[in-house]
Backbone bond lengths (Angstrom), bond angles and torsions (degrees), N, CA, C in turn:
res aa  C-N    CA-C-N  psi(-1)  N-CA   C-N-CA  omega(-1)  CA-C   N-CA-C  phi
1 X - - - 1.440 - - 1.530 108.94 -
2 X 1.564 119.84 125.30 1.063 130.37 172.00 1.660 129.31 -85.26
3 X 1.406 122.15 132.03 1.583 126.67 -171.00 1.604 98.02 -79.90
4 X 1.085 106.29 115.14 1.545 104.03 164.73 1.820 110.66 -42.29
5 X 1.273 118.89 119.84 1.376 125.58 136.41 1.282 111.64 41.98
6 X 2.099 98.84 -102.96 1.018 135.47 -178.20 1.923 102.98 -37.07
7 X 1.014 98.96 -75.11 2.028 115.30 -166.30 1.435 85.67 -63.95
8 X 1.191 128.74 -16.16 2.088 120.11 167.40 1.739 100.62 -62.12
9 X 1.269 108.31 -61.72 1.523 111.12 -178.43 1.148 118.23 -81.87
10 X 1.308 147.23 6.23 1.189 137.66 153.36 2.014 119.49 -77.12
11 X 1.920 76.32 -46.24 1.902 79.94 164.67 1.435 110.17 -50.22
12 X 1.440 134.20 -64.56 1.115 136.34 -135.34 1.638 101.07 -78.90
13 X 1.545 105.77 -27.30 1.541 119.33 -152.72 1.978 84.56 -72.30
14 X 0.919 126.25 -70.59 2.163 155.69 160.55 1.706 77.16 -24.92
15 X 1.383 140.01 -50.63 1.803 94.79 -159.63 1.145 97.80 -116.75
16 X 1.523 129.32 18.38 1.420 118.74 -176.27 2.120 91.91 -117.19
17 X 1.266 102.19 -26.72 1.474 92.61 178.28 1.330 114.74 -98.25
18 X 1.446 129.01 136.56 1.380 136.84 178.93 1.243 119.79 -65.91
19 X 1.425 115.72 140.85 1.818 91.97 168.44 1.211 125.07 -86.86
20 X 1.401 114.71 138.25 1.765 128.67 -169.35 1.364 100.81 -96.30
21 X 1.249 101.44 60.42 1.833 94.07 167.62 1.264 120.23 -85.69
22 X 1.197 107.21 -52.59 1.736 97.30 -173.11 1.430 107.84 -96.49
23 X 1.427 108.58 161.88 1.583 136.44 159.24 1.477 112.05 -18.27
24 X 1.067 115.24 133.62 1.487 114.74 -178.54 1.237 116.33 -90.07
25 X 1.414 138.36 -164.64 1.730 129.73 -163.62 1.647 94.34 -105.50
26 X 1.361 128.86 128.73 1.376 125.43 -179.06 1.769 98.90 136.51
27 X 1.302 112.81 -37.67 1.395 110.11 -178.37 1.451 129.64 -57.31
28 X 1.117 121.92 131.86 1.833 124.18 -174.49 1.604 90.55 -50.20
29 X 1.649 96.01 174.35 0.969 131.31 156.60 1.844 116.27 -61.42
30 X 1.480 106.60 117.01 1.621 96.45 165.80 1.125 116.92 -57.82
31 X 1.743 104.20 147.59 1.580 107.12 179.28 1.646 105.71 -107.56
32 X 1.594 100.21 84.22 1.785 102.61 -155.85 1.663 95.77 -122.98
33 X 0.962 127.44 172.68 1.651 137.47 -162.00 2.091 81.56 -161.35
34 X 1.627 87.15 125.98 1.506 94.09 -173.78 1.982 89.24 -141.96
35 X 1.864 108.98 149.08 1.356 111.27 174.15 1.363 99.87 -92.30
36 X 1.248 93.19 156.80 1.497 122.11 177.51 1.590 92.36 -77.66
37 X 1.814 124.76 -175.95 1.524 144.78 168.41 1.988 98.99 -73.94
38 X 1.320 103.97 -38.01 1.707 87.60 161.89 1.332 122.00 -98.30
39 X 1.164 118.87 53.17 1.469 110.40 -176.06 1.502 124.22 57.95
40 X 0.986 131.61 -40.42 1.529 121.63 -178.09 1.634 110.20 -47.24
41 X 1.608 109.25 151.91 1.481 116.89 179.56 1.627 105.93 -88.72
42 X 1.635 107.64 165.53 1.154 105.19 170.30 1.241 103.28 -154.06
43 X 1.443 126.05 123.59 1.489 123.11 166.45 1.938 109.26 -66.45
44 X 1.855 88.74 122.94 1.453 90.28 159.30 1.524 120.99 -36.53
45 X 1.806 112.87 -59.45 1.382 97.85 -170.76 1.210 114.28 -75.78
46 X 1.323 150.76 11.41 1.392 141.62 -179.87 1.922 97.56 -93.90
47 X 1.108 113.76 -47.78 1.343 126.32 164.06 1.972 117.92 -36.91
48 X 1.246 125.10 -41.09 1.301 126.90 -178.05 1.647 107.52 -125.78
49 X 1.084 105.75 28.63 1.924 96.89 -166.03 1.741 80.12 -77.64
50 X 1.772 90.06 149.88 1.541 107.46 162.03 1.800 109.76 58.17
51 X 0.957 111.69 6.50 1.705 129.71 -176.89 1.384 115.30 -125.29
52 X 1.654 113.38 117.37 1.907 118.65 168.21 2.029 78.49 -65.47
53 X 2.053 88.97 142.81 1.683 103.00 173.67 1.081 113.63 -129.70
54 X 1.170 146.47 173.92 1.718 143.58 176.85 1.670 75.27 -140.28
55 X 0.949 106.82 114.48 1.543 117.98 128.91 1.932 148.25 -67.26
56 X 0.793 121.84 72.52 1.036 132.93 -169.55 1.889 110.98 -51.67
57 X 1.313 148.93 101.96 1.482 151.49 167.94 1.423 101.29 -93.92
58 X 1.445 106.28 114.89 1.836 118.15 170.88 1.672 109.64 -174.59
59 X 1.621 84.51 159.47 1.463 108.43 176.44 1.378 96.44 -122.74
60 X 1.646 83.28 172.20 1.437 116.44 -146.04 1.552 95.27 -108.17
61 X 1.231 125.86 5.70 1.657 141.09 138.53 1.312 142.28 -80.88
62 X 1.601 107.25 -16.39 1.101 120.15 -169.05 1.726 112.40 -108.20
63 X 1.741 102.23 115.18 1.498 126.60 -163.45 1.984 98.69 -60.36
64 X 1.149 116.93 -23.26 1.545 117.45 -171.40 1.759 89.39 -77.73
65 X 1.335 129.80 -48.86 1.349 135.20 -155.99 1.325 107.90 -65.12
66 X 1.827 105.44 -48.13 1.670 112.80 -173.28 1.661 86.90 -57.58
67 X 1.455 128.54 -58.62 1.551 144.10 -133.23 2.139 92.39 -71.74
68 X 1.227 114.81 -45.53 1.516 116.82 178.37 1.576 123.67 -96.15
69 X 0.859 123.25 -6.70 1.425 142.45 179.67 1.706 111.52 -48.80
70 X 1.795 80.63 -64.98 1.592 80.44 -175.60 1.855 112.69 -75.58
71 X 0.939 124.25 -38.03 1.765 139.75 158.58 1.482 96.22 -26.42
72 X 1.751 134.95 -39.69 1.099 113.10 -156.52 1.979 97.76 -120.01
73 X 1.307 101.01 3.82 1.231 99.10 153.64 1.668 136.10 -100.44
74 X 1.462 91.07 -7.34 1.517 94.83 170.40 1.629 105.97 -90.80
75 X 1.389 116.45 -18.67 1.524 113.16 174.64 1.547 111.50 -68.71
76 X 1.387 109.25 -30.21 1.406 103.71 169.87 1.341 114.08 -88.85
77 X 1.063 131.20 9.30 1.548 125.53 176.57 1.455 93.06 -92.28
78 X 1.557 118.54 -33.38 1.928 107.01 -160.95 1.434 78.32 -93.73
79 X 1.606 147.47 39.67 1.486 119.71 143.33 1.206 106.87 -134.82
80 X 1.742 112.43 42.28 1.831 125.99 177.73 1.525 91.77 -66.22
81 X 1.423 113.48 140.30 1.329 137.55 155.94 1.985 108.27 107.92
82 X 1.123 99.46 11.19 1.383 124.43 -170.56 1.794 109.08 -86.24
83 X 0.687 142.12 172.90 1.966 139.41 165.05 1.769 96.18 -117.78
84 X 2.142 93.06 83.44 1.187 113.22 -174.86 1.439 98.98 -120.51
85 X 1.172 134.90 -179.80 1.484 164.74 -134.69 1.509 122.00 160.48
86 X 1.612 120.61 102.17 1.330 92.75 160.49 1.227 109.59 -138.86
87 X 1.609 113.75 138.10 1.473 122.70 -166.36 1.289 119.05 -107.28
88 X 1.911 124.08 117.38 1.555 104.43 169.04 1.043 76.17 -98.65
89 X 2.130 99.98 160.66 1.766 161.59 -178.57 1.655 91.91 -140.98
90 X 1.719 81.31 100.50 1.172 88.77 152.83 1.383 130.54 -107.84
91 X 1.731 129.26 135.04 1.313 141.11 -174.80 1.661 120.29 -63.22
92 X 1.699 98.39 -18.70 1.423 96.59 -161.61 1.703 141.82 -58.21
93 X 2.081 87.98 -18.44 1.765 96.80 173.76 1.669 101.61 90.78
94 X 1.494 105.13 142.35 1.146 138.97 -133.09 2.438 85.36 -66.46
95 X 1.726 95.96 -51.19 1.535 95.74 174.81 1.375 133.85 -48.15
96 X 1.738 100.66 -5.20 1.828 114.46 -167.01 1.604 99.05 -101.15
97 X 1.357 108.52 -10.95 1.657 94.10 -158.28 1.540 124.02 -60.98
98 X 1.096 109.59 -36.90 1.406 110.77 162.34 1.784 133.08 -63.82
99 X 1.167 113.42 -29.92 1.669 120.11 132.08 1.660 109.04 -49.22
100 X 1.042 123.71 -78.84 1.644 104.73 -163.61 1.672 105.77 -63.86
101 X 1.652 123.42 -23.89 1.935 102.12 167.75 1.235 94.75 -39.29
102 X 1.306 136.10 -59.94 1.343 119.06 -114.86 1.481 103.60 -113.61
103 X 1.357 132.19 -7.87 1.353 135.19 172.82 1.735 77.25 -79.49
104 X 1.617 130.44 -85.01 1.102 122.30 -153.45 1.817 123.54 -32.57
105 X 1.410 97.65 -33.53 1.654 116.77 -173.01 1.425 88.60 -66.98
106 X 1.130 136.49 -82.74 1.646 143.50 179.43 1.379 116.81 -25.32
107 X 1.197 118.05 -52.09 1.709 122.30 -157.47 1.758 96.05 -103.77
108 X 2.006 115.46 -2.86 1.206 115.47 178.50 1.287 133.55 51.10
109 X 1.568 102.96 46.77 1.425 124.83 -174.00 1.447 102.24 -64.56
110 X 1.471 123.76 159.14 1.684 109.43 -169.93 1.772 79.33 -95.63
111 X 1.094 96.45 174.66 1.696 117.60 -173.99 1.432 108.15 -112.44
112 X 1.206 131.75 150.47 1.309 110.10 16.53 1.530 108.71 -98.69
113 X 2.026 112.95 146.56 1.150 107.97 -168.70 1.622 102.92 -92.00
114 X 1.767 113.96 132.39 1.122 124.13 -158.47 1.452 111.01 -82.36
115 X 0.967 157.94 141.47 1.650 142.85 126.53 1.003 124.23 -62.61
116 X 1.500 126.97 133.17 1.223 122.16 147.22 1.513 144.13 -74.39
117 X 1.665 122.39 65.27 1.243 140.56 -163.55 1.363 119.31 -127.75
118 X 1.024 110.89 112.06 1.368 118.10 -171.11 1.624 109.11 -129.69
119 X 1.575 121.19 -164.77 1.591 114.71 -149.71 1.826 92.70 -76.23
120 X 0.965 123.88 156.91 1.670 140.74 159.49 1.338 106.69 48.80
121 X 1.545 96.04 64.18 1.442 104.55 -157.09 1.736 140.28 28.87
122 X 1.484 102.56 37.45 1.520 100.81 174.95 1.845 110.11 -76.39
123 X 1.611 98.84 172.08 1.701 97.53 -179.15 1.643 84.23 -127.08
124 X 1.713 106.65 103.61 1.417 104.66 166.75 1.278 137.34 -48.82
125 X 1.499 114.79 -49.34 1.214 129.63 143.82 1.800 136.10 -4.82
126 X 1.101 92.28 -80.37 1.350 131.54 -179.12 1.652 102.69 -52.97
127 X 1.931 93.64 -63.14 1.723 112.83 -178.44 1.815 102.63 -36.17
128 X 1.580 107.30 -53.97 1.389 122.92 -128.34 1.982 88.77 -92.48
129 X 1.065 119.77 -24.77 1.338 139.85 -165.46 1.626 121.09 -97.34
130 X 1.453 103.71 -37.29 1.916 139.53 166.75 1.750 71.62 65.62
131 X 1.177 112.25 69.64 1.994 128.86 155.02 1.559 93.47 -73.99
132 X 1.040 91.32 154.61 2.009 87.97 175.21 2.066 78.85 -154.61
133 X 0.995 131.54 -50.35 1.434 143.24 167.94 1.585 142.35 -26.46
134 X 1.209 138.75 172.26 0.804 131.62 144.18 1.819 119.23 -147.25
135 X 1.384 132.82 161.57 1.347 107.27 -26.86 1.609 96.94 -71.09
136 X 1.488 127.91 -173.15 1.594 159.43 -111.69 1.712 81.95 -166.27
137 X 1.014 105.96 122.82 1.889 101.85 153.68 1.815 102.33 -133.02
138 X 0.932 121.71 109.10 1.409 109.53 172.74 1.734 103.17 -100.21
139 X 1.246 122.01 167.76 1.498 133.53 -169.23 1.489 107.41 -144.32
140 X 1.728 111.69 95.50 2.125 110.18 -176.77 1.630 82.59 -105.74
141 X 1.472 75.55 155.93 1.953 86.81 -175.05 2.128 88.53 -91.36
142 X 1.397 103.95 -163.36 1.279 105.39 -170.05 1.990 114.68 -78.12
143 X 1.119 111.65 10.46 1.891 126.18 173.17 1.365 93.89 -81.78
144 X 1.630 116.31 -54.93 1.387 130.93 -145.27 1.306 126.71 86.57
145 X 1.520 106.65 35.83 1.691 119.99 171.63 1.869 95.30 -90.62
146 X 1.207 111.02 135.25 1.528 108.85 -172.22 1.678 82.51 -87.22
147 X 1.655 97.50 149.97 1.308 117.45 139.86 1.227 177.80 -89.36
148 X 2.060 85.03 -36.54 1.052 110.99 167.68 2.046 101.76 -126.54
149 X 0.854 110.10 164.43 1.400 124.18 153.53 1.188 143.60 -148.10
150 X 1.098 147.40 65.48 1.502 148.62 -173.86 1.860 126.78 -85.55
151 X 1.155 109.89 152.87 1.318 119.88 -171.49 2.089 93.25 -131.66
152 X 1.577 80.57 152.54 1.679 115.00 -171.59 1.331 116.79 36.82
153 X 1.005 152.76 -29.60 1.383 152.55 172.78 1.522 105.92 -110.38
154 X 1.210 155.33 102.72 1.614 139.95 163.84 1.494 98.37 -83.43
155 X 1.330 110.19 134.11 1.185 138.90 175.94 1.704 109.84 -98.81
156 X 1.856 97.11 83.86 1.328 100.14 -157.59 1.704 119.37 -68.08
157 X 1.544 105.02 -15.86 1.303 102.46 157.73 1.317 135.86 -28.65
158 X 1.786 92.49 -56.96 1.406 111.11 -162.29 1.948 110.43 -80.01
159 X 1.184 105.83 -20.42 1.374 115.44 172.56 1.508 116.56 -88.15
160 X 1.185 116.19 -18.00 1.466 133.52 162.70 1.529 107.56 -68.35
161 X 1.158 114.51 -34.86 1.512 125.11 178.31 1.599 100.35 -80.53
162 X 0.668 80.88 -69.17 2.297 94.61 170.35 1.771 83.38 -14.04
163 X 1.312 92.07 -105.39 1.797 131.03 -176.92 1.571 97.68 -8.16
164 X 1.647 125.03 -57.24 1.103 113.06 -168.91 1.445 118.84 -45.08
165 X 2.136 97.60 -72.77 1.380 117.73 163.22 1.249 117.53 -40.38
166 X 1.788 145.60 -6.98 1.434 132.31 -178.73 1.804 96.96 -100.19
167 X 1.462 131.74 2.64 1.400 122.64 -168.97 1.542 85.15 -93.76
């Protein structure tokens, strides 16, 4: 049985091209204001000033997020004493928040835990980053020029490498 043509080059076009979702390494810092699980606001940049940050983007559905989560909190535990930051944004929407207290409370996410909610239901975050994923690890050195960014798998090596170059 023969593949039409067409569905030949669409396959080939999907596994030979990467997806360009997110922001590439060089980009400022978003100038985004995100709520916390109690409502209070928080400017991204007041959150990482003078600090390399990992940002963490996940839900509280997503089997890759439970599966790397903890991997990327023990990477920040072996670089305690460092001028570190690390922030989860969560995607899940205003009806989840009490699901994400309580995974964050459990798995002892540091606080404050962020939402991603912004006006008429936008995800600033997400907007400012072109996240399409989950989880999102981005890596800004201490300016807040990002470095790294990855979606669904973080290749904690490579953000470990990030982390060095962001001190």
């Amino acid at each position: 049985m023969r593949i039409p043509v067409i569905l030949s080059l669409i396959i080939a076009l999907c596994l030979a091209v990467p997806a360009a979702a997110l922001v590439g390494p060089g980009a400022p810092l978003a100038q985004i204001t995100l709520p916390d699980t109690q409502g209070a606001q928080h400017r991204l940049a007041d959150l990482v000033k003078d600090k390399a940050a990992v940002i963490v983007y996940w839900s509280v559905s997503c089997p890759h997020c439970r599966t790397e989560i903890p991997h990327l909190l023990s990477l920040a535990q072996s670089l305690e004493g460092n001028p570190l930051v690390m922030l989860f944004v969560n995607t899940d929407g205003k009806a989840m928040t009490p699901a994400v207290k309580g995974y964050a409370q459990r798995e002892g996410l540091p606080q404050p835990w962020l939402m991603d909610m912004g006006p008429k239901d936008s995800l600033p975050l997400a907007d400012a980053y072109d996240v399409i994923g989950t989880p999102a690890v981005l890596v800004l050195d201490k300016t807040g020029k990002l470095l790294l960014a990855q979606e669904l798998k973080p290749d904690l090596a490579k953000v470990k490498a990030a982390l060095r170059e962001a001190f």
